[in-house]
C-alpha positions as CSV (number, residue, x, y, z in Angstrom):
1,X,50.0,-35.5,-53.2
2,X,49.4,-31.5,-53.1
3,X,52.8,-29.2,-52.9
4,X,53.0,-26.0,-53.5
5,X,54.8,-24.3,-56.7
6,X,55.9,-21.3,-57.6
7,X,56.1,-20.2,-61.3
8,X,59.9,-20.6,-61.3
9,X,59.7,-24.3,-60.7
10,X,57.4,-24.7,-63.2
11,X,60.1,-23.1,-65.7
12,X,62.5,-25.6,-64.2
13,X,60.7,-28.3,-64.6
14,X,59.6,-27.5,-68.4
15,X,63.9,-27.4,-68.9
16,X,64.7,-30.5,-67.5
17,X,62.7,-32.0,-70.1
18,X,64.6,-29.9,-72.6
19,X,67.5,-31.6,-71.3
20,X,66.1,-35.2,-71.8
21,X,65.0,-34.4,-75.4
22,X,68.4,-33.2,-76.1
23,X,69.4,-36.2,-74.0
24,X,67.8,-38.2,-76.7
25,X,68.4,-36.2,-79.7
26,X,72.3,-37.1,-78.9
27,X,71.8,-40.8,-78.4
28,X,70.2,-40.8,-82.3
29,X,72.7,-38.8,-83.6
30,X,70.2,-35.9,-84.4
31,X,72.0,-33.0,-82.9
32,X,75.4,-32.8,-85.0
33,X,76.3,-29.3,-84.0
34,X,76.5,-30.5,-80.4
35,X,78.1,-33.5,-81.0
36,X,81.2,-32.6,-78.8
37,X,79.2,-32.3,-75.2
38,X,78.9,-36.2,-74.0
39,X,75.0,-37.0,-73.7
40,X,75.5,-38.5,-70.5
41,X,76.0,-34.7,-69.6
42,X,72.4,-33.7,-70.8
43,X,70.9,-36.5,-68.8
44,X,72.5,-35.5,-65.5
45,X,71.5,-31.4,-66.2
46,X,67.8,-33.5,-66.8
47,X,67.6,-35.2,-63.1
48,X,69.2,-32.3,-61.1
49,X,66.8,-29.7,-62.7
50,X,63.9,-32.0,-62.5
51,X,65.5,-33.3,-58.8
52,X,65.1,-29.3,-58.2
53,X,61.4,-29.7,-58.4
54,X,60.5,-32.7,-56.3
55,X,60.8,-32.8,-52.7
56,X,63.7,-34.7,-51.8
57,X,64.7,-35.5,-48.2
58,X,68.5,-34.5,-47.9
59,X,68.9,-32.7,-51.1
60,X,66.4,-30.4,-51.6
61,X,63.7,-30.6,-49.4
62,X,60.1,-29.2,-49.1
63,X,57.5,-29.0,-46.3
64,X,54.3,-30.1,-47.0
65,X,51.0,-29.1,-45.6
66,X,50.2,-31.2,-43.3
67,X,46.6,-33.3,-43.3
68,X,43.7,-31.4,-43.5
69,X,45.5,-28.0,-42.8
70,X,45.3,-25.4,-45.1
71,X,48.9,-23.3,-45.8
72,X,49.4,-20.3,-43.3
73,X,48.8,-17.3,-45.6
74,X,51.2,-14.6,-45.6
75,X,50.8,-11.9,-42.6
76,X,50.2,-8.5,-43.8
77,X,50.2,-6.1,-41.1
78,X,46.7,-3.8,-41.3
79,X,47.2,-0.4,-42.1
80,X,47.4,2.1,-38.5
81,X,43.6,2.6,-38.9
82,X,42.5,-0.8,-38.8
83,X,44.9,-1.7,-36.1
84,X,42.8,-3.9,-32.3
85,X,41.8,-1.7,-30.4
86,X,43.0,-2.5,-26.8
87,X,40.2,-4.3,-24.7
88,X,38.2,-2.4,-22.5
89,X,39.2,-2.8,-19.2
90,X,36.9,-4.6,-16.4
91,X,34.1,-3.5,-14.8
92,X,35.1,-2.9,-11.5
93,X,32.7,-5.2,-9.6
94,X,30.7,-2.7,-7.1
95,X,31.2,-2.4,-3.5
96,X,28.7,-2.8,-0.7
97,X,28.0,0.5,-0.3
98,X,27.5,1.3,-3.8
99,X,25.5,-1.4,-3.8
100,X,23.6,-0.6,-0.8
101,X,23.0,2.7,-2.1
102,X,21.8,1.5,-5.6
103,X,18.9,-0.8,-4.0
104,X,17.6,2.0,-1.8
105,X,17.3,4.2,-4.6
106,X,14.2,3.7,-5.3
107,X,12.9,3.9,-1.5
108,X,14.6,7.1,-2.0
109,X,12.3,8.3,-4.4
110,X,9.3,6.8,-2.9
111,X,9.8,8.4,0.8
112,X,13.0,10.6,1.0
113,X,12.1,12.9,-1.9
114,X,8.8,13.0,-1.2
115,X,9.2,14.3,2.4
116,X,12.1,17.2,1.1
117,X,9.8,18.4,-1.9
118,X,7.6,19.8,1.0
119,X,10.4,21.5,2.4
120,X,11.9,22.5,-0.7
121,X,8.0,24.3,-1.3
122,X,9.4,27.3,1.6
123,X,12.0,28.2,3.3
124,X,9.9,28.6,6.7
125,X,8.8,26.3,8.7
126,X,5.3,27.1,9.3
127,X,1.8,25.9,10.6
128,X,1.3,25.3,6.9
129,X,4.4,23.6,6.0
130,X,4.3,21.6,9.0
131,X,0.7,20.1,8.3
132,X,1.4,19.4,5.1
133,X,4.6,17.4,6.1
134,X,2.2,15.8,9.0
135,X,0.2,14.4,5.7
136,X,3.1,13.1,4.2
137,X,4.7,11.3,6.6
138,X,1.6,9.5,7.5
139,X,0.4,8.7,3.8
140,X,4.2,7.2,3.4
141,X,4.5,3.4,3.9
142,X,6.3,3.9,7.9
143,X,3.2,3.5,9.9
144,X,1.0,5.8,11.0
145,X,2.7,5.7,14.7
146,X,6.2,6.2,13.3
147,X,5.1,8.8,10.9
148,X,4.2,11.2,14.3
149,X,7.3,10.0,16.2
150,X,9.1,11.8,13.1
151,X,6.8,14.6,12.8
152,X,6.8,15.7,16.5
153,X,10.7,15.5,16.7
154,X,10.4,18.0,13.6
155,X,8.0,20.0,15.6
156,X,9.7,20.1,18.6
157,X,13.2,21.4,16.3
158,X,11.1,23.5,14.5
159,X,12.4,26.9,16.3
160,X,15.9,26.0,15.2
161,X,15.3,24.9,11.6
162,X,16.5,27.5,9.6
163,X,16.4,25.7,5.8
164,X,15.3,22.7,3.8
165,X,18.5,21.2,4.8
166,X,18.3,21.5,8.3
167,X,14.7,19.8,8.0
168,X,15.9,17.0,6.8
169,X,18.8,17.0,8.7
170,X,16.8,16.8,12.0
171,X,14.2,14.0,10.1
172,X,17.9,12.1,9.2
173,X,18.7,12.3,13.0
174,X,15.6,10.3,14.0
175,X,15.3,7.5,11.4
176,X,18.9,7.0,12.3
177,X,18.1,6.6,16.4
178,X,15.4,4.5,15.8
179,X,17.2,2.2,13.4
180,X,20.4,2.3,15.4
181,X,18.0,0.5,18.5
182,X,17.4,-2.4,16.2
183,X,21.2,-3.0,14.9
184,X,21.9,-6.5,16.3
185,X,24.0,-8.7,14.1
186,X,23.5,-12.2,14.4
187,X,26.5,-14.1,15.8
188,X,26.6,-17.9,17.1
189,X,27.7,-18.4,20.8
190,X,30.2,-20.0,21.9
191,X,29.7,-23.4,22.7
192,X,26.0,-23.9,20.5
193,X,26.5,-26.6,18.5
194,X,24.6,-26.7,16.5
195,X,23.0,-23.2,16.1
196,X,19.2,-23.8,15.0
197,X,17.9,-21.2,13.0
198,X,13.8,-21.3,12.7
199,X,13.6,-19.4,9.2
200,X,9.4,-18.2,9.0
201,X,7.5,-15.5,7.1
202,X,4.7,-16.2,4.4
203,X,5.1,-17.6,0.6
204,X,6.9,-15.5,-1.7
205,X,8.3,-13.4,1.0
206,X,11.8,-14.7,-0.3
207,X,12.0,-17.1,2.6
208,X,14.2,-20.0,0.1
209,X,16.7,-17.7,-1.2
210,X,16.8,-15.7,2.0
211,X,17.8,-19.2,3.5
212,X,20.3,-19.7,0.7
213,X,22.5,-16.8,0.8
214,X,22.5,-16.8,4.8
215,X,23.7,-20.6,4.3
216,X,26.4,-19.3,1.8
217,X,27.7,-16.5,4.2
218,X,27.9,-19.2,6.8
219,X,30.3,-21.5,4.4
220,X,32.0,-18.6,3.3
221,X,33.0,-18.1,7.3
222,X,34.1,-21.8,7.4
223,X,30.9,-22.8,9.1
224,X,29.0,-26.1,8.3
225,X,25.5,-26.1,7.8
226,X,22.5,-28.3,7.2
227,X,19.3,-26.8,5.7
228,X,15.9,-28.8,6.7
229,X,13.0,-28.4,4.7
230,X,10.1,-28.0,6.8
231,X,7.5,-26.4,3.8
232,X,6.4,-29.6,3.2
233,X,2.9,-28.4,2.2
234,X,4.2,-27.8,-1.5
235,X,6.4,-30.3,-3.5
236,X,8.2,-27.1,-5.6
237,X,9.4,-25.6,-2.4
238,X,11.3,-28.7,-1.5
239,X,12.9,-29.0,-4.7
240,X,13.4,-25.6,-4.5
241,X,15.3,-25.2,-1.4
242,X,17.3,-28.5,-2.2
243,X,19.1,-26.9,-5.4
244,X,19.9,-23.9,-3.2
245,X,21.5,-26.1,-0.8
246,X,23.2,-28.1,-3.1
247,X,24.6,-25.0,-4.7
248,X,26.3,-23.3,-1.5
249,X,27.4,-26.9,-0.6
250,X,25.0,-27.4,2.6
251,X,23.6,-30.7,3.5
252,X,20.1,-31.3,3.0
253,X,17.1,-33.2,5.1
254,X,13.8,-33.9,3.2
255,X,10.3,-35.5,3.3
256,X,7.7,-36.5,1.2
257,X,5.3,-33.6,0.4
258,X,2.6,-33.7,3.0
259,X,5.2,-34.8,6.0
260,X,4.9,-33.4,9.6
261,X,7.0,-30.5,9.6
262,X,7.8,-30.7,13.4
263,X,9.0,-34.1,12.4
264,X,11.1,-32.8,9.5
265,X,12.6,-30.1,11.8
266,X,13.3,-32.6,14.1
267,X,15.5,-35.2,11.7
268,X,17.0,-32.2,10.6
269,X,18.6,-31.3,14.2
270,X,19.4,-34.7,15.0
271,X,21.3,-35.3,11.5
272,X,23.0,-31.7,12.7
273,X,23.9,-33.3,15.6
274,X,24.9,-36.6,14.2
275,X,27.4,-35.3,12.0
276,X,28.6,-32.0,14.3
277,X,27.6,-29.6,12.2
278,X,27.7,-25.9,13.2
279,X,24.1,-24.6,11.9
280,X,20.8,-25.9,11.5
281,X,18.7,-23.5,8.8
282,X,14.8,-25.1,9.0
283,X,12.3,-23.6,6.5
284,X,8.6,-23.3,7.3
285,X,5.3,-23.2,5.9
286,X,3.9,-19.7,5.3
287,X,0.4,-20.5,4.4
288,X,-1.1,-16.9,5.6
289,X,-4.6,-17.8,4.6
290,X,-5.0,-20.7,6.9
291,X,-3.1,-18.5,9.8
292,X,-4.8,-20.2,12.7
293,X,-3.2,-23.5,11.4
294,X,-0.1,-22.3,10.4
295,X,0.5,-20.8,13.8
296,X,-0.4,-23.9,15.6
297,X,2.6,-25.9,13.1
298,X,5.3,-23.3,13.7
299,X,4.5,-23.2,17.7
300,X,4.9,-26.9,17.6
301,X,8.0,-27.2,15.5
302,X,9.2,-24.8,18.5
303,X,8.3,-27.3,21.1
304,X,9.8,-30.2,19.3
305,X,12.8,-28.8,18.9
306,X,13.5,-27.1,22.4
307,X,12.9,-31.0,23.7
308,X,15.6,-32.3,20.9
309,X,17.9,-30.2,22.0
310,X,17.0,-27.2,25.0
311,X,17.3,-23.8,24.2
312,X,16.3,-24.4,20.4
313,X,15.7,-23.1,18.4
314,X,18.5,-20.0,19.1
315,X,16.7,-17.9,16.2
316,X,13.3,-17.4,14.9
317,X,13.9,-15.1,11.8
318,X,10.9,-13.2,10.3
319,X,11.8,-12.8,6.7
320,X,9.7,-9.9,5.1
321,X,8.9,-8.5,1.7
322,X,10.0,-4.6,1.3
323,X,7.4,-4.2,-1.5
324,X,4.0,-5.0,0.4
325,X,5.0,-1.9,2.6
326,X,2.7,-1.7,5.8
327,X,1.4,-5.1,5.5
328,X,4.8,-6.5,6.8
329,X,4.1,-4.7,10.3
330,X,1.4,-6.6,11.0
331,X,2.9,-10.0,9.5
332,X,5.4,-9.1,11.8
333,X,3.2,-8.8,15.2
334,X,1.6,-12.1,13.7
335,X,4.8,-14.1,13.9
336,X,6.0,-12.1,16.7
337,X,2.9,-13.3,19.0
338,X,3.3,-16.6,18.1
339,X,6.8,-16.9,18.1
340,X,8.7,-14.3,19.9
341,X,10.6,-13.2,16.5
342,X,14.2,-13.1,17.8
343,X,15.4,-11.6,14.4
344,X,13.9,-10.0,11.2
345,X,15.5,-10.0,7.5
346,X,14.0,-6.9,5.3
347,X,14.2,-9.0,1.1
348,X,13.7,-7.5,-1.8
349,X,14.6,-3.4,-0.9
350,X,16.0,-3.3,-4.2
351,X,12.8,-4.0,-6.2
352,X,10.6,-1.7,-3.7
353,X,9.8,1.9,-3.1
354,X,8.2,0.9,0.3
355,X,11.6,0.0,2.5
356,X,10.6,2.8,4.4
357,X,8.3,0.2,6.6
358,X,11.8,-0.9,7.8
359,X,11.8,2.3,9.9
360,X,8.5,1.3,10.9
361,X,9.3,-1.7,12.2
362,X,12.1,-1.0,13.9
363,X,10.4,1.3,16.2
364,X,7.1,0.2,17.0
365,X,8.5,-3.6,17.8
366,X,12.2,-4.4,20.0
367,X,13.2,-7.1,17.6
368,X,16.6,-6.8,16.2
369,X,16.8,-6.2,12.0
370,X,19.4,-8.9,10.9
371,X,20.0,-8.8,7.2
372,X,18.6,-6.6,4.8
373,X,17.9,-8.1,1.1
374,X,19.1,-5.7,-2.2
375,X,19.8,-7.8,-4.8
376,X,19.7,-11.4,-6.2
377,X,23.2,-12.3,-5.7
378,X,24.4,-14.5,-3.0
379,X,26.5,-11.3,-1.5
380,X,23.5,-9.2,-1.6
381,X,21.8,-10.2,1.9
382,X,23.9,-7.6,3.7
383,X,24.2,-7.3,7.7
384,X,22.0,-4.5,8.7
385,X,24.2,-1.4,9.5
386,X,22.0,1.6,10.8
387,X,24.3,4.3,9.7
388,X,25.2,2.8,5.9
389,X,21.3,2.4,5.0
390,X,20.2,5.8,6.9
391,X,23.4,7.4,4.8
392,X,22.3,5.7,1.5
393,X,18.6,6.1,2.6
394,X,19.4,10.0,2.5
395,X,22.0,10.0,-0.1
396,X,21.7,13.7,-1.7
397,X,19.2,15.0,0.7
């Protein structure tokens, strides 16, 4: 067994056998001069000395290491220098207007600055200046009819503008009345049970995730929800859309790949309504290149479930991609023809500089903008709020 010495019990330990020798040297008469001292006594100095040593329970006892653990060394305190440093504290995690502001910074760039640098070129507002911000506006991504519903408010202001401020004031003023048209938050009735949200818009238009985090902001509200796949044109988009659901805790109706999708949409209401859940969420198919076809699905899906259960379904959300810019107004008078879009959600704002199309959108079709995509987290589908995104849309201008 392993104990720990120090030199002084070695020099113990080395006199206790000088005691035993003497011990012996007694006994044999070979230590006349010391004769007078009894030998017993030598032997006794012998075992305590030597008792001194050895870890003995009661009389002098030492702690051994235990198994496998190595003695604690000794704590020397590091010189001032070398002292921790205190963690750094937290992150604070942003808010949503931060983070609103941080995903329209790059439609900033791409349509805000470049309207003011033509202002910012002269202080008067000329012929010149105002053809040149004419060409602009209808070479940004808003739509050509958009771009002259800005330009002739501007020209109609123009006798009051003053400054490159108040120019951009007065283009502010309009992007914020149009947008302000189109803020309708969605909100379930009372008494719709369930609520059957039709989720449409073509592949890769962020449709699955889209579905996810409006699925997790329902949950987070106390809501229950079942999610239906009705994409069942491609086996990865089911698979897809059932780890989503499975991560924000919604139910989950499937089919083999190739299925009707009216007939998934239906078993997905009637498990709804089987188990009195609050929201139905049914993906569709987005197959833009076979449009005809794909129109003809979604419009029966439509039909199938407004006989399941009248008045469904009570949303048709339009989910569309910020970064193909103008090619989401038409996509949306696609879907809106065929579907009578009841509600749009903008994805992806953060990744684009073309979210100025949202302006577009909102004013040459009355559909309301729902939720506005800047970010990959599950909070980052926000409600759309015409004042916070025209605020952060103009931030610095």
């Amino acid at each position: 067994m392993k104990y720990r010495f120090h030199t002084f019990d070695y020099l113990v330990y080395l006199l206790s056998y000088v005691f035993f020798f003497l011990f012996v040297a007694d006994i044999l008469n070979a230590l006349p001069a010391l004769s007078a001292l009894p030998s017993w006594l030598y032997l006794v100095l012998a075992v305590l000395l030597n008792a001194w040593v050895l870890p003995i329970p009661g009389i002098h006892p030492r702690r051994l290491p235990e198994a496998g653990q190595a003695p604690e060394p000794e704590k020397v305190a590091a010189p001032p220098r070398e002292q921790a440093l205190p963690e750094p504290a937290k992150k604070p995690v942003p808010s949503s207007k931060e983070k609103l502001e941080k995903g329209l910074s790059k439609t900033h760039k791409g349509f805000i600055d470049r309207i003011s640098s033509v202002f910012r070129k002269s202080n008067t507002i000329d012929e010149s200046l105002l053809t040149e911000l004419e060409e602009t506006l209808v070479g940004s991504d808003i739509g050509v009819r958009t771009a002259y519903t800005i330009f002739e408010y501007v020209q109609k202001n123009s006798g009051r503008i003053t400054s490159p401020g108040q120019a951009m004031d007065a283009i502010k003023t309009e992007v914020d009345a149009i947008l302000e048209k189109r803020e309708h938050p969605l909100v379930i009735p009372e008494g719709v049970k369930p609520f059957v949200i039709m989720v449409t818009g073509v592949n890769g238009s962020g449709k699955t995730t889209t579905i996810a985090k409006i699925a997790h902001r329902f949950k987070s509200e106390g809501k229950s929800v079942v999610i239906a796949s009705g994409d069942t044109f491609r086996a990865a988009a089911i698979e897809q859309l059932e780890h989503w659901a499975l991560k924000v805790g919604a139910d989950f109706v499937k089919s083999q790949e190739g299925a009707d999708p009216s007939a998934v949409a239906f078993d997905g209401l009637q498990a709804a309504i089987s188990r009195n859940r609050d929201v139905l969420i049914i993906d569709t198919a987005g197959r833009l290149h076979t449009k005809e076809n794909l129109m003809e699905e979604l419009k029966k899906t439509k039909r199938v479930l407004d006989k399941k259960l009248e008045g469904a379904p009570h949303e048709i959300l339009l989910v569309l991609d910020a970064t193909i810019g103008q090619n989401a107004i038409e996509q949306t008078r696609q879907f809106n023809n065929a579907l009578d879009v009841t509600g749009i959600a903008m994805t992806k704002l953060d990744g684009s500089s073309k979210g100025g199309v949202i302006v577009g959108i909102a004013n040459e079709f009355e559909i309301p903008i729902r939720y506005i995509g800047i970010g990959e987290d599950m909070d980052d589908l926000q409600p759309f709020v015409a004042q916070n995104f025209v605020n952060a849309l103009f931030l610095d201008n």
